[in-house]
Backbone as CSV, one residue per row, in Angstrom:
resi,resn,N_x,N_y,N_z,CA_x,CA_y,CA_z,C_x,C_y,C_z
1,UNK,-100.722,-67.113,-132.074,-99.979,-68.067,-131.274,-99.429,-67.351,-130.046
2,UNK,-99.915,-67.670,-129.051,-99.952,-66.710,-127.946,-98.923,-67.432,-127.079
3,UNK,-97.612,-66.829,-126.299,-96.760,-67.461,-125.576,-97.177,-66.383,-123.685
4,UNK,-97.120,-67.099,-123.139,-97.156,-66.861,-121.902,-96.532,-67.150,-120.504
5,UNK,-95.425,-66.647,-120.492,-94.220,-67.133,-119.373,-94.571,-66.605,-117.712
6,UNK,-94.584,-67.479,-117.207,-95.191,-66.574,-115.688,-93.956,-67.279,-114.756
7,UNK,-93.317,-66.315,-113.926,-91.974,-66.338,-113.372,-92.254,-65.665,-111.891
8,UNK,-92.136,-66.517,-110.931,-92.694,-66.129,-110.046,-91.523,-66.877,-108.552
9,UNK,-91.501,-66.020,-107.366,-90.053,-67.175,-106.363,-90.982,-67.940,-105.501
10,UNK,-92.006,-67.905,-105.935,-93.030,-69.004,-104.950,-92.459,-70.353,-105.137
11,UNK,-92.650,-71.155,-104.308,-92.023,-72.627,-104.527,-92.851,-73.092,-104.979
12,UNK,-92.600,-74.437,-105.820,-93.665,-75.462,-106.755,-94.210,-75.549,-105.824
13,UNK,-94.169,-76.557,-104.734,-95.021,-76.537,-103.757,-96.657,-75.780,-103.091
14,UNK,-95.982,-74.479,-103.747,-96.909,-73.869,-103.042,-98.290,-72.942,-104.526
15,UNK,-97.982,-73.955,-105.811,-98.550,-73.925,-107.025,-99.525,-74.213,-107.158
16,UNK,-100.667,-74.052,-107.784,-101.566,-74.972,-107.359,-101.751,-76.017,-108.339
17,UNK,-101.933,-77.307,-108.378,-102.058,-78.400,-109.185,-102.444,-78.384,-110.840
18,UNK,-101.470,-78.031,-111.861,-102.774,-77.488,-112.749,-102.366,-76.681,-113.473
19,UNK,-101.302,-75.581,-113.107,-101.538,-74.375,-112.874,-101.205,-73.625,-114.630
20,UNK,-100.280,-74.970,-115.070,-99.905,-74.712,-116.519,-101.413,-74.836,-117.674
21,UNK,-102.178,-75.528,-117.129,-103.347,-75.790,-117.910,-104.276,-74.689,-117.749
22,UNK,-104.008,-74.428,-116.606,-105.317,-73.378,-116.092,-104.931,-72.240,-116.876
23,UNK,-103.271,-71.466,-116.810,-103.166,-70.234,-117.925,-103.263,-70.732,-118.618
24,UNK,-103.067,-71.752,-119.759,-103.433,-71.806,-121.003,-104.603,-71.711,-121.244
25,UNK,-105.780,-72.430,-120.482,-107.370,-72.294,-120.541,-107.941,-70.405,-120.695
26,UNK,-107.035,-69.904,-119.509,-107.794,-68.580,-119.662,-106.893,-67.550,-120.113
27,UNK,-105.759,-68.007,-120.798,-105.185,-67.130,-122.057,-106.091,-67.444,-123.158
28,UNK,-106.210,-68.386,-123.443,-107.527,-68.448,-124.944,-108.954,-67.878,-124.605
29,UNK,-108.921,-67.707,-123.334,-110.429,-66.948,-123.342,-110.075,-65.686,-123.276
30,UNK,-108.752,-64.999,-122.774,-108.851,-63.439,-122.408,-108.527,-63.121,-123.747
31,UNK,-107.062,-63.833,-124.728,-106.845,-63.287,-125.466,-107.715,-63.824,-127.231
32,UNK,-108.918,-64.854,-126.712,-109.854,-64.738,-127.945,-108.983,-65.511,-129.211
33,UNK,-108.379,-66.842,-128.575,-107.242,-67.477,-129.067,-107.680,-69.115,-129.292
34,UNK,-107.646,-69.949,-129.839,-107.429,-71.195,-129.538,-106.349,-71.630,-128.205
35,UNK,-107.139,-72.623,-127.644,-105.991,-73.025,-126.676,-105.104,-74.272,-127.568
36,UNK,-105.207,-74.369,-128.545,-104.340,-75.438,-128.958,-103.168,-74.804,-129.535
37,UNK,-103.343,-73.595,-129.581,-102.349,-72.262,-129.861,-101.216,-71.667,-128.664
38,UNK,-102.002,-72.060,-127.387,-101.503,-71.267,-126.813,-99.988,-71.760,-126.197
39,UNK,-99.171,-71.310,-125.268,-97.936,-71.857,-125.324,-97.646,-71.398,-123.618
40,UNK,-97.329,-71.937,-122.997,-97.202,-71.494,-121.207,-96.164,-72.371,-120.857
41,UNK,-95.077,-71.849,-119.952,-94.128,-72.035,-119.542,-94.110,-71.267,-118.219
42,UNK,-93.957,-71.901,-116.919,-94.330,-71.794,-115.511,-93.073,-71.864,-114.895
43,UNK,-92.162,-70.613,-114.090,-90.900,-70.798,-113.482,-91.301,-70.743,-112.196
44,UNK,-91.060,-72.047,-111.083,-91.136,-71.069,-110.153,-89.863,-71.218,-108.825
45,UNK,-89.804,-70.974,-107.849,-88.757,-70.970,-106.874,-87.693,-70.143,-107.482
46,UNK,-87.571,-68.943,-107.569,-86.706,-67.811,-108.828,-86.639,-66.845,-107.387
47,UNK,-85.224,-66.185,-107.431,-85.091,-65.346,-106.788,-85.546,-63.862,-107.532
48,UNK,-86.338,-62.991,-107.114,-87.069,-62.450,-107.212,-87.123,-61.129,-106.237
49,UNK,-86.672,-59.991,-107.007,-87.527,-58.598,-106.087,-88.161,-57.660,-107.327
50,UNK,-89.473,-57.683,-106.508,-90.677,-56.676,-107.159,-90.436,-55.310,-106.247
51,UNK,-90.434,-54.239,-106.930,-90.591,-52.932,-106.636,-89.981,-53.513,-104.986
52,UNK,-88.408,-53.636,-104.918,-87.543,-53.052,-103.776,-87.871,-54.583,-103.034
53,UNK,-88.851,-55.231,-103.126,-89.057,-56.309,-102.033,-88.817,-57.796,-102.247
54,UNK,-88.057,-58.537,-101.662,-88.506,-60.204,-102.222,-89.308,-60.990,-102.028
55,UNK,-90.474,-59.701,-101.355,-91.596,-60.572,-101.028,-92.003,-61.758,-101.527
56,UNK,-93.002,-62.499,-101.592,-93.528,-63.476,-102.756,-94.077,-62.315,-103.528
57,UNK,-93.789,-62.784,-105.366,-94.057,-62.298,-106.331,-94.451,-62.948,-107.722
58,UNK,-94.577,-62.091,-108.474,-94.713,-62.893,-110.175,-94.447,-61.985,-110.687
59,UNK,-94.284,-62.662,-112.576,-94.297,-61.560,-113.266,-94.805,-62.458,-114.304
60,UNK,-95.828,-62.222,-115.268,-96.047,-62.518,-116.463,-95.901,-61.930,-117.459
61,UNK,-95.334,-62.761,-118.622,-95.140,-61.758,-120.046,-96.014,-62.494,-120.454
62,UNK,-97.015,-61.555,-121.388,-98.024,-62.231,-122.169,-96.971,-62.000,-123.955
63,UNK,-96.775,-62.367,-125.039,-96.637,-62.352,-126.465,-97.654,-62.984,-127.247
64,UNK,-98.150,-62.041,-127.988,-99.241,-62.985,-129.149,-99.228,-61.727,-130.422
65,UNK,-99.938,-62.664,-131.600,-99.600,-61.472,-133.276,-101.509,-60.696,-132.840
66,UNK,-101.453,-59.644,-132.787,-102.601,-59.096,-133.265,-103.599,-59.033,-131.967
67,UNK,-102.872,-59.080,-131.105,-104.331,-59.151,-129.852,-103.735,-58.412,-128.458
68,UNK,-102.436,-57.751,-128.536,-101.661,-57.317,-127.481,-101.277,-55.789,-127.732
69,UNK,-101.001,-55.542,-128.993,-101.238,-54.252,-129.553,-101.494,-52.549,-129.099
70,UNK,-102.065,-52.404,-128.393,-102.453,-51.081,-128.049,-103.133,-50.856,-126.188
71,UNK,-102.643,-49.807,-125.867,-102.885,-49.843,-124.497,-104.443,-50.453,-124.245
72,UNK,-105.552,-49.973,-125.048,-106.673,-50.236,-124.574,-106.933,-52.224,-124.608
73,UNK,-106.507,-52.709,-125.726,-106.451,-54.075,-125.441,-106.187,-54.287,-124.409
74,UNK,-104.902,-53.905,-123.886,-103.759,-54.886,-122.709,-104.258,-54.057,-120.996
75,UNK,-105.349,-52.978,-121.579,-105.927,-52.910,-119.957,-106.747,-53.739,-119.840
76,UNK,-107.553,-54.556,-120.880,-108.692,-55.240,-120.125,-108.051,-56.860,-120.045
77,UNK,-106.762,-56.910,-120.871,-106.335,-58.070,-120.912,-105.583,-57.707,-119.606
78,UNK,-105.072,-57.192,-118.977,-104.519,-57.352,-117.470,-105.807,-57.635,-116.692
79,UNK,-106.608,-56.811,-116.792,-107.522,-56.862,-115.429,-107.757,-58.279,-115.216
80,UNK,-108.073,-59.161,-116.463,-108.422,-60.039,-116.684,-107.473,-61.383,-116.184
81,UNK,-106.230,-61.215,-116.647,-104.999,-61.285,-116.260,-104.734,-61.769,-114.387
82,UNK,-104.624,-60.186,-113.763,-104.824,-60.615,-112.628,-105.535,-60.917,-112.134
83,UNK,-106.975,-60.462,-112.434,-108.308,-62.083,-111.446,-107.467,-63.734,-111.779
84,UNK,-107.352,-63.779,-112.599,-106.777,-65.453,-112.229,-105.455,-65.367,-111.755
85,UNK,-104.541,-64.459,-111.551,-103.332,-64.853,-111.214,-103.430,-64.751,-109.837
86,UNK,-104.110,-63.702,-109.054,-104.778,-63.332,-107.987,-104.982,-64.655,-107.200
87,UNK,-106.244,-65.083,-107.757,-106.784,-66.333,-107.445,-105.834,-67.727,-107.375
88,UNK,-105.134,-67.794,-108.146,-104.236,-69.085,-108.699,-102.904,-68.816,-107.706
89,UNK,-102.541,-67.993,-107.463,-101.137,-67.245,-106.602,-101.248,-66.966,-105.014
90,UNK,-102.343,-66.317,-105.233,-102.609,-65.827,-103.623,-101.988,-64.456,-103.542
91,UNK,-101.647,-64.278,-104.568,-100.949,-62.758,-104.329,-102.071,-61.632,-104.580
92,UNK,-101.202,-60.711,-103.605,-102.139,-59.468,-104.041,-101.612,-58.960,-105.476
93,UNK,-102.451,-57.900,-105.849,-102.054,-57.101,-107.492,-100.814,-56.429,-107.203
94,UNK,-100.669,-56.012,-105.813,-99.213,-54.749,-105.843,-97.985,-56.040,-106.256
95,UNK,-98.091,-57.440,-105.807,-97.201,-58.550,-106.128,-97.125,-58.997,-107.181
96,UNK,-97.694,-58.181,-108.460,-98.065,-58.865,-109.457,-97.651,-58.265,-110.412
97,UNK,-96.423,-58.248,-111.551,-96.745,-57.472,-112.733,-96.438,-58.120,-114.109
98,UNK,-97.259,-57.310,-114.790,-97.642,-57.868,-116.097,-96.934,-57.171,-117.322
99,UNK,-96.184,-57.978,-118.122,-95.815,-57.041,-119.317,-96.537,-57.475,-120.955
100,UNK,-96.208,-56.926,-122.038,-96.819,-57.528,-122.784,-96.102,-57.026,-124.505
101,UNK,-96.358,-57.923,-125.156,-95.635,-57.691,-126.445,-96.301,-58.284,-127.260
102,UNK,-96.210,-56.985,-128.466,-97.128,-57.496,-129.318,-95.894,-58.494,-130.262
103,UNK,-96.316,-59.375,-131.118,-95.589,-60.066,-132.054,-96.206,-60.038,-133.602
104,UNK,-95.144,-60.111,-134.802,-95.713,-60.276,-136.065,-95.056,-61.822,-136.573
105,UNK,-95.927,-62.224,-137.212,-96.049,-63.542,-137.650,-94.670,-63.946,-138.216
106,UNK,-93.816,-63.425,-138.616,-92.336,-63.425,-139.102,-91.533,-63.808,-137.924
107,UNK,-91.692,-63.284,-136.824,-91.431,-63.678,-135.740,-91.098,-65.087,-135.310
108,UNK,-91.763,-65.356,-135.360,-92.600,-67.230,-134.891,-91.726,-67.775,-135.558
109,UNK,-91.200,-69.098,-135.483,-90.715,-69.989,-136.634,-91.748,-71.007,-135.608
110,UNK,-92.142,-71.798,-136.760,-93.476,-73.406,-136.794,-93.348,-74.139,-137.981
111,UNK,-92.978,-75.512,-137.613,-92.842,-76.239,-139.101,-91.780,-75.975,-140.059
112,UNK,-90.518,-75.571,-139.387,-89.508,-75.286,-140.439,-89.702,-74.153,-141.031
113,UNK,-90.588,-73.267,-140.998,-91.277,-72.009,-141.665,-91.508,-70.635,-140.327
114,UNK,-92.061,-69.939,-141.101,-92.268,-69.243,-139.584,-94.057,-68.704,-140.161
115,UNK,-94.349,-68.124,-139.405,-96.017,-67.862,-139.151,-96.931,-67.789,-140.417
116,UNK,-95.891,-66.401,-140.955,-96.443,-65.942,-142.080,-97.061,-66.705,-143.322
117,UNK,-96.148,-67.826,-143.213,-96.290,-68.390,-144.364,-97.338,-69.679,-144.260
118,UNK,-97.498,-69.958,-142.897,-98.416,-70.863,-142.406,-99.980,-70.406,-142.794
């Protein structure tokens, strides 16, 4: 169950139409997930400084159980990462950063229960 928060001071306006569907579409393909799983929450117009600047920026946290884990996962899940945020943002990569956490199913509460027991 993959959560994905992208926090960025760009104005809605300047979003592109979509934009909540579109990460959910290619979080289930990068992170090898159901999209009926996946979970996206889109901030934007946020005051915001990346490394010293308020340029326009983002930041995405990716969280999911079992797929975020170890540096070598979460390099190809960034690269992957920023081609669509790239594309979807207009930002360059130096405007862009990505964090990531792994989660265990205890974690989660779903259904009055939490993961594990699901």
């Amino acid at each position: 169950m993959p959560f994905v928060e992208l926090e960025t001071n760009l104005p809605a306006e300047r979003l592109p139409p979509g934009l909540a569907q579109t990460l959910c579409a290619a979080t289930a393909d990068i992170l090898g997930k159901p999209a009926e799983r996946v979970n996206v929450t889109v901030r934007s117009g946020l005051p915001m400084v990346l490394s010293g600047s308020a340029e326009p920026c983002a930041q995405l946290v990716v969280s999911s159980i079992g797929v975020v884990g170890t540096a070598e996962q979460n390099q190809r899940h960034s690269a992957r990462f920023f081609d669509v945020l790239t594309a979807q943002l207009g930002l360059g990569p130096e405007r862009i950063v990505i964090r990531f956490y792994p989660l265990e199913p205890w974690q989660i509460g779903k259904n009055r229960t939490v993961m594990t027991f699901l």
